[in-house]
VEXLO-208382 format. One line per 8 residues: their letters; for each residue y negated, x negated, z of C-alpha. Coordinates in nm, 4 decimals, decimal comma, always signed. Layout:
<rs>
A> Y X Z; ...
</rs>
This chain:
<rs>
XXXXXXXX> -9,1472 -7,2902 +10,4969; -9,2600 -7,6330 +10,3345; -9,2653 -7,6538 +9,9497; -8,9978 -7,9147 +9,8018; -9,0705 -8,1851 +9,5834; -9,0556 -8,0225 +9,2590; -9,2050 -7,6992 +9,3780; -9,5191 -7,9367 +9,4451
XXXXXXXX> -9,5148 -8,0667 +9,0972; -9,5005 -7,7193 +8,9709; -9,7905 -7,5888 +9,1519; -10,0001 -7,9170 +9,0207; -9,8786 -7,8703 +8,6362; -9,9750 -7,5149 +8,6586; -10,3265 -7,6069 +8,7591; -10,6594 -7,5629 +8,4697
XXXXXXXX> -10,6617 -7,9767 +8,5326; -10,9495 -8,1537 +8,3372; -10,8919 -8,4364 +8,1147; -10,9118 -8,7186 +8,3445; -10,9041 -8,7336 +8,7223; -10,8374 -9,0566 +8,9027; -10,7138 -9,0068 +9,2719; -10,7169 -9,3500 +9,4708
XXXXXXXX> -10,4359 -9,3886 +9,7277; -10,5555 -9,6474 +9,9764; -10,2307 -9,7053 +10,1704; -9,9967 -9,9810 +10,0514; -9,7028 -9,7613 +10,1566; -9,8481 -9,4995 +9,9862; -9,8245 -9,7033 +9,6283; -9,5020 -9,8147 +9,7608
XXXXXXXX> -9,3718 -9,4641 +9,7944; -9,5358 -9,3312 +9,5146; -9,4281 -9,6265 +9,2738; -9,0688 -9,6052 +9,3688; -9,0356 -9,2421 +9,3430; -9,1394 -9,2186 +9,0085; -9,4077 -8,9713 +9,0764; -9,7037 -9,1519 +8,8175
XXXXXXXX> -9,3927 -9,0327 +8,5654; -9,3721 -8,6996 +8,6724; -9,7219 -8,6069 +8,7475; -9,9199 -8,4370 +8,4428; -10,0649 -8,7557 +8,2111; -10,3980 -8,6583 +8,2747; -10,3721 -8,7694 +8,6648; -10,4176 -9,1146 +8,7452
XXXXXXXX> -10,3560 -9,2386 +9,0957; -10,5523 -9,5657 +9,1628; -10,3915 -9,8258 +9,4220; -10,6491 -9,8881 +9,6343; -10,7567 -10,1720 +9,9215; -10,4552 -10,0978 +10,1619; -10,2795 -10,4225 +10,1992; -10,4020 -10,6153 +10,4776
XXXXXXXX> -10,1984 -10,9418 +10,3231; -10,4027 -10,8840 +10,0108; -10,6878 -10,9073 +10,1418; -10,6649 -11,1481 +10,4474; -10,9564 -11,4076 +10,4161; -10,8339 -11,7168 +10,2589; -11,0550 -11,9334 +10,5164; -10,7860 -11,7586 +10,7894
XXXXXXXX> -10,4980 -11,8547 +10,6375; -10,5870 -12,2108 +10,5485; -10,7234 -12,2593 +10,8980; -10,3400 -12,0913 +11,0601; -10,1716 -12,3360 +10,8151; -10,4147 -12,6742 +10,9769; -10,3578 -12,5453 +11,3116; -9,9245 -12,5584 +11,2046
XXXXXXXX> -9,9966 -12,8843 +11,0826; -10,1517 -13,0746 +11,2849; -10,1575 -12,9134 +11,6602; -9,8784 -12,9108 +11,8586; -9,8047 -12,5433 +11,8568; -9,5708 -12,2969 +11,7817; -9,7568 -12,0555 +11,5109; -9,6160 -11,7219 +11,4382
XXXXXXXX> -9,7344 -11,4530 +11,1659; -9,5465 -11,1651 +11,0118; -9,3434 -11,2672 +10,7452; -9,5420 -11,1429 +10,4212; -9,7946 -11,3901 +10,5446; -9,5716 -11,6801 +10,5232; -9,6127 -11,6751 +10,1482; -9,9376 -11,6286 +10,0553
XXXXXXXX> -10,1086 -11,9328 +9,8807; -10,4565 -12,0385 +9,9323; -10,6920 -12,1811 +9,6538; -10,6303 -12,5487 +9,7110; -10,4614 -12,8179 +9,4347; -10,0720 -12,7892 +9,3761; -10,0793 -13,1622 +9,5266; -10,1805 -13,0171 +9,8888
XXXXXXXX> -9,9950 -12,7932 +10,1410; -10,1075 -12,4008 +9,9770; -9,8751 -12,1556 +10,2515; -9,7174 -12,1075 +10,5728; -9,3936 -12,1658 +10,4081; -9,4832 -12,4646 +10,2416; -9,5997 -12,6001 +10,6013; -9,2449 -12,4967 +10,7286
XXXXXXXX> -9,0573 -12,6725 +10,5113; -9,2770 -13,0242 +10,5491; -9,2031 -13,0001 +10,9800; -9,4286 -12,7444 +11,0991; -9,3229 -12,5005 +11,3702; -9,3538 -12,1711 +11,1894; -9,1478 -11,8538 +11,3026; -9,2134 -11,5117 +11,1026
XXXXXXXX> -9,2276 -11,2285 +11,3249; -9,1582 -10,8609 +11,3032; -9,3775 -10,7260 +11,5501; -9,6301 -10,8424 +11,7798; -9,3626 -10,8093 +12,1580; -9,2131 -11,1048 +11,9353; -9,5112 -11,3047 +11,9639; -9,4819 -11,2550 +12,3693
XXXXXXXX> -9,1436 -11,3123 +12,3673; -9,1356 -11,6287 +12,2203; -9,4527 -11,7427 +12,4115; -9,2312 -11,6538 +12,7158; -8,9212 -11,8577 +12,6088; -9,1234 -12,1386 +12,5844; -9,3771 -12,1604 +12,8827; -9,4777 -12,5280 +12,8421
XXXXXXXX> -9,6105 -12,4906 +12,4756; -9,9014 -12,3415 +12,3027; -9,7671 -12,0722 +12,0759; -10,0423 -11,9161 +11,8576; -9,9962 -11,5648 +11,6823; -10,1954 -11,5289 +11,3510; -10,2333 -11,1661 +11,3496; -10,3755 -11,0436 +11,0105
XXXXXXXX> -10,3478 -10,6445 +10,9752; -10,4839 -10,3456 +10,9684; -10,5795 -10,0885 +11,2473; -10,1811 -10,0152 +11,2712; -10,0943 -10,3509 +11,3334; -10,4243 -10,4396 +11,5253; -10,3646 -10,1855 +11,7829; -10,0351 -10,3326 +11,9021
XXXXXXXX> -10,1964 -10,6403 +11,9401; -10,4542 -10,4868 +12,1402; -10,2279 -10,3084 +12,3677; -10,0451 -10,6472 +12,4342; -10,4095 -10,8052 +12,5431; -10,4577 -10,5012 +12,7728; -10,1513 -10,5677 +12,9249; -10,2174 -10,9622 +12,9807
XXXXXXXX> -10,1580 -11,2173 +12,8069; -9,9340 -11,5134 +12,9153; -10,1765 -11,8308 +12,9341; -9,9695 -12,0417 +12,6722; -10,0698 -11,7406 +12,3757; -10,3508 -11,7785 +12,1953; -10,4521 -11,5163 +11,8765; -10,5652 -11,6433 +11,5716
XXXXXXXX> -10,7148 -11,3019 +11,4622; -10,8221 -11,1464 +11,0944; -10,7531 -10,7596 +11,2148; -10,9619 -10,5181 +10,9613; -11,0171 -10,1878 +10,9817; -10,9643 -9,9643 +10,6306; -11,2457 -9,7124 +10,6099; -11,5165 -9,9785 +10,5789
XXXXXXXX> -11,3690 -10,1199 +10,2379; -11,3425 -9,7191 +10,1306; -11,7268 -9,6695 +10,2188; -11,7973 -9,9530 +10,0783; -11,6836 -9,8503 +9,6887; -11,8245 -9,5417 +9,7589; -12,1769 -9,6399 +9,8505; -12,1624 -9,8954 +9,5726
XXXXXXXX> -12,1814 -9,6036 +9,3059; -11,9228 -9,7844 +9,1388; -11,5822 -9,5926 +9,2241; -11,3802 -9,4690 +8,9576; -11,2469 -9,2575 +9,1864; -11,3084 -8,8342 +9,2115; -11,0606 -8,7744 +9,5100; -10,8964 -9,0381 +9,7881
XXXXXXXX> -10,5242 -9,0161 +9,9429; -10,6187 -9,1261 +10,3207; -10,3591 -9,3362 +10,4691; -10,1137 -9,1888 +10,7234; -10,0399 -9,4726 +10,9580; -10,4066 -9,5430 +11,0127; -10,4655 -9,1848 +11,0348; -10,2200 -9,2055 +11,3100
XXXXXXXX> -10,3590 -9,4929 +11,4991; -10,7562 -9,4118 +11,4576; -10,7759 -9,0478 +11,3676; -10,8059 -8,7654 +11,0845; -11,1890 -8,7187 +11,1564; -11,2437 -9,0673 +11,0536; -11,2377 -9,0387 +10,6889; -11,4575 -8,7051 +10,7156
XXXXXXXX> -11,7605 -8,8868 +10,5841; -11,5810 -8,8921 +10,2606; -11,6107 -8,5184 +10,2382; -11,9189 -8,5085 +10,4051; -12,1259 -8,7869 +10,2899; -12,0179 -8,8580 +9,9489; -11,8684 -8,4773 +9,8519; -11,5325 -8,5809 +9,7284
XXXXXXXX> -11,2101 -8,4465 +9,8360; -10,9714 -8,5872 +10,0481; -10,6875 -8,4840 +10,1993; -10,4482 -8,7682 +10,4312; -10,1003 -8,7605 +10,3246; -9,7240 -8,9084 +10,4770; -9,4986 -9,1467 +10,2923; -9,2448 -8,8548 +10,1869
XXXXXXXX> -9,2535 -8,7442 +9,8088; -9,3638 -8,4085 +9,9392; -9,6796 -8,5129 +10,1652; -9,7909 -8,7276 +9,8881; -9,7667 -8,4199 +9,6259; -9,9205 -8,1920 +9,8607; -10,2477 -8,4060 +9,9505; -10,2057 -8,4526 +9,5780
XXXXXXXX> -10,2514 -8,0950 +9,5022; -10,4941 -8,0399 +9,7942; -10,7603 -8,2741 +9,6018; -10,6582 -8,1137 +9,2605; -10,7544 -7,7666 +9,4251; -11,0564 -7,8745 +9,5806; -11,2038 -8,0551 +9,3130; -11,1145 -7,7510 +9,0669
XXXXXXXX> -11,2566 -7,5343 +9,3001; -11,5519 -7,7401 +9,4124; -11,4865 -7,6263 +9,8085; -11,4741 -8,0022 +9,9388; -11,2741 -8,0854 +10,2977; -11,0341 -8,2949 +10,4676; -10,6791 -8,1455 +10,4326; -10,4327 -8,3186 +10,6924
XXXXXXXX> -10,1158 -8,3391 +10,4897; -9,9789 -8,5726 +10,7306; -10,0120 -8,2838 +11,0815; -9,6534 -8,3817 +11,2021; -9,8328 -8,7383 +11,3006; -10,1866 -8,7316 +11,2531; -10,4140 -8,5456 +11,4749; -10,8128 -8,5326 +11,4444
XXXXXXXX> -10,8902 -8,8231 +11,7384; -10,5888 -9,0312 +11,6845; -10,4238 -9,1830 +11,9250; -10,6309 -9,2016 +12,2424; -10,4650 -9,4357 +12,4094; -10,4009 -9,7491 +12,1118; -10,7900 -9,6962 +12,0202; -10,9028 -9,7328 +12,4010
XXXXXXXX> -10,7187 -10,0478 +12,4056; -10,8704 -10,1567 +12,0811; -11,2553 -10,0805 +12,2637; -11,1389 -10,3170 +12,5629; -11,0247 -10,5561 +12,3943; -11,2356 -10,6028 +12,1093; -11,5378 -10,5471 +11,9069; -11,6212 -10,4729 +11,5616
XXXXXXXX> -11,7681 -10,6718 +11,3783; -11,8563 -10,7910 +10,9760; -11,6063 -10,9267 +10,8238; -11,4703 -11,1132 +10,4883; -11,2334 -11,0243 +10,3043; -11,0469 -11,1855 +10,0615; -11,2086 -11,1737 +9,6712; -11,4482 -10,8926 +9,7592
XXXXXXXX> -11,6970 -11,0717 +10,0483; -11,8108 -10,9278 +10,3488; -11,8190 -10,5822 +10,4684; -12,0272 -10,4629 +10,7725; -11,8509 -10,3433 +11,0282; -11,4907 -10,4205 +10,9282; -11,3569 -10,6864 +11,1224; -11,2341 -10,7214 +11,4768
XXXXXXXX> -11,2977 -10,9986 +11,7156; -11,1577 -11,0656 +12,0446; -11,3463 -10,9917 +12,3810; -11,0989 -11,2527 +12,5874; -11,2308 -11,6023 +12,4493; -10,9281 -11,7609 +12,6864; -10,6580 -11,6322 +12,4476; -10,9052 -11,6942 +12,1271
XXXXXXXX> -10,7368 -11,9740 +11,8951; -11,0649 -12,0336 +11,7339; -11,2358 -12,1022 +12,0798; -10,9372 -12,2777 +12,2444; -10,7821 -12,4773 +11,9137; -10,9770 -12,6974 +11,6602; -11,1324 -12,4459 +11,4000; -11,0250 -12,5643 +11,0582
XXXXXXXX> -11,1628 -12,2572 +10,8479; -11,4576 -12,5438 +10,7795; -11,7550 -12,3927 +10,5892; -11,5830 -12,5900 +10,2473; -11,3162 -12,2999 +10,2741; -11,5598 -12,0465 +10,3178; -11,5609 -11,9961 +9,9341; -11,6392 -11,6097 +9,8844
XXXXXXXX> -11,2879 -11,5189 +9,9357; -11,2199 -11,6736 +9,6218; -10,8311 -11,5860 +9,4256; -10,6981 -11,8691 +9,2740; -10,8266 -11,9428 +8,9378; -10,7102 -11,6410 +8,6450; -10,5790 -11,4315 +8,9640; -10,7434 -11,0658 +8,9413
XXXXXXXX> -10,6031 -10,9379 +9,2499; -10,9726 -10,8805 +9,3682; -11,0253 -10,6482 +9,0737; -10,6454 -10,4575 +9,1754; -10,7270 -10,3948 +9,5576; -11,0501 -10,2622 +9,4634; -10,9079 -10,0123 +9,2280; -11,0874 -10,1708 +8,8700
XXXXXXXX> -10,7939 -10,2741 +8,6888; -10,4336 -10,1530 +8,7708; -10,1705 -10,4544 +8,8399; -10,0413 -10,4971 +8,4961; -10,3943 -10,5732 +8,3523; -10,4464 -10,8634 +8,5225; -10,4435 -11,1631 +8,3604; -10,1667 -11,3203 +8,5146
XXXXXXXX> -9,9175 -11,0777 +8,5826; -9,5808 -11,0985 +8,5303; -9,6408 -11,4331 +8,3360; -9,7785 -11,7110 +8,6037; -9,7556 -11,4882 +8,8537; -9,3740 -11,3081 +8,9670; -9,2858 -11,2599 +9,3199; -9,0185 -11,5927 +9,3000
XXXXXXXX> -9,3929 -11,7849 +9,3018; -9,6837 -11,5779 +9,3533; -10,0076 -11,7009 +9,2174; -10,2345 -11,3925 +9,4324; -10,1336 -11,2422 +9,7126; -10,0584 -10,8674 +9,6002; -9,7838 -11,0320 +9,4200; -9,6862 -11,1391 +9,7611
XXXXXXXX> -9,6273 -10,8505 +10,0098; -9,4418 -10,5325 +9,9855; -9,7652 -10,3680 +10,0698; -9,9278 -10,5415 +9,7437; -9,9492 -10,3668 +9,4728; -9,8697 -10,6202 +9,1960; -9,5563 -10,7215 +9,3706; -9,5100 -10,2694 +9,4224
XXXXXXXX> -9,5068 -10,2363 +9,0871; -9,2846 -10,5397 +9,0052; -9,0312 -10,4075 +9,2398; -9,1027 -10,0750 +9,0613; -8,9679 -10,2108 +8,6891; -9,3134 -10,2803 +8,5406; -9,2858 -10,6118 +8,3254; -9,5499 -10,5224 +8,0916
</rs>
């Protein structure tokens, strides 16, 4: 029989805990869950979970957005993005056009989307124009798209990709030697998508427990108290908290779509640079925006993922500062008119935390 909620908490307060441990939970909907269930309040003081690099709006290159926003402007096409993406500003003067939204409202055919069968759908409904998807996401989001190449593609879609995949940002921290981090919370969706045995290198190349946890109150406490144990203990492994969903290979049939379709590659990403091996590019060149359109994300945008000047998000999705320390927050930056992008999508965690009642 599974534990409840506060049966969790009660197994964690009763724990020999030392005086500090910082757990990072990667997932967005992780901090989302986590945030709005109070559980920071709840847990003992002395455990700190981290928000971590697990909003793919976040951290969506700003060279990709600036070059979806040109291609709104000034090709005849129909561009469609899911809707966080509408609102996140690039680094340009107030006097120029700095979103998707802002493009919308001066002409441009923009349509948020939902899901990535919308993108097809729409492409279908209008067979004589060019309708470009800019799909930014993670593997979750990525995969869909893949299985929709697979499929076939009508000739009148193109893809404007920026797909990432999560573990490389994680390894990345790690081999740094910079984490603050002693344990991770692995996210479930990915997990789902790409596989519980991919975040074993945690365990077994860095020795730090890890345990991959659902969005309930309960699966989060649990991989919770899995680390706690571990690290108490000093008996390292991956604990699947998540087994209703996640099995060890994933899902066989979204990650063989993902291998035909496209490879990995290195990637940017937004405020922190490039990563090796975190990116996705398309196989199928015909349905490639950046092959088929004018490329507008010129070299001049290629800025180091820069934030917009004062904006810390870079420091927030990389687990340094939590969202309240940054500079901005709360005072230039609210969710009415986001100055970074985590105070942008409900996977972010500035705007998580704003939603959440922090104004401080």
């Amino acid at each position: 029989m599974s534990l409840t909620a506060p049966q969790w908490l009660a197994k964690i307060r009763a724990l020999p805990l030392p005086t500090k441990v910082k757990i990072m939970n990667v997932c967005g909907g992780h901090e989302r869950a986590i945030t709005l269930a109070g559980l920071r309040s709840t847990l003992p003081a002395n455990i700190e979970l981290i928000p971590g690099p697990g909003c793919p709006v976040c951290i969506c290159p700003e060279e990709d957005i600036y070059a979806a926003i040109q291609l709104a402007l000034r090709e005849k096409v129909i561009l469609v993005a899911f809707g966080d993406m509408l609102r996140v500003p690039v680094n340009v003067s107030k006097s120029e056009i700095r979103s998707l939204e802002q493009a919308k409202a001066v002409g441009a055919d923009i349509r948020p989307i939902a899901s990535p069968q919308e993108a097809l759908q729409i492409a279908q409904r209008y067979p004589t124009q060019t309708v470009v998807f800019f799909a930014a996401g993670f593997e979750t989001t990525t995969a869909p798209v893949a299985a929709l190449l697979a499929q076939g593609l009508p000739s009148n879609l193109l893809i404007l990709l920026s797909g990432r995949l999560t573990w490389p940002a994680v390894a990345m921290l790690l081999n740094s030697g910079q984490a603050s981090f002693q344990a991770l919370i692995a996210p479930g969706h990915v997990a789902t998508v790409m596989g519980a045995d991919e975040w074993k290198f945690v365990v077994e190349t860095h020795r730090l427990p890890a345990a991959i946890a659902g969005f309930t109150a309960e699966s989060l406490l649990a991989a919770i108290y899995s680390t706690l144990r571990q690290l108490l203990e000093q008996n390292y492994f991956l604990d699947n908290c998540y087994p209703q969903l996640v099995k060890p290979a994933g899902n066989l049939t979204a990650k063989r779509c993902l291998a035909e379709t496209m490879s990995v590659v290195d990637a940017n990403w937004r405020g922190v640079g490039s990563i090796a091996a975190s990116g996705f590019k398309l196989k199928d060149l015909q349905h490639d925006a950046r092959i088929q359109l004018p490329d507008y994300a010129s070299e001049q945008r290629q800025r180091g993922g820069e934030m917009p000047p004062g904006c810390d998000c870079a420091k927030v999705v990389l687990g340094n500062i939590y969202p309240n320390q940054c500079r901005l927050y709360g005072a230039a930056c609210t969710p009415r008119s986001p100055v970074g992008p985590c105070m942008v999508s409900d996977e972010g965690a500035c705007r998580i935390w704003w939603a959440g009642g922090v104004r401080r």
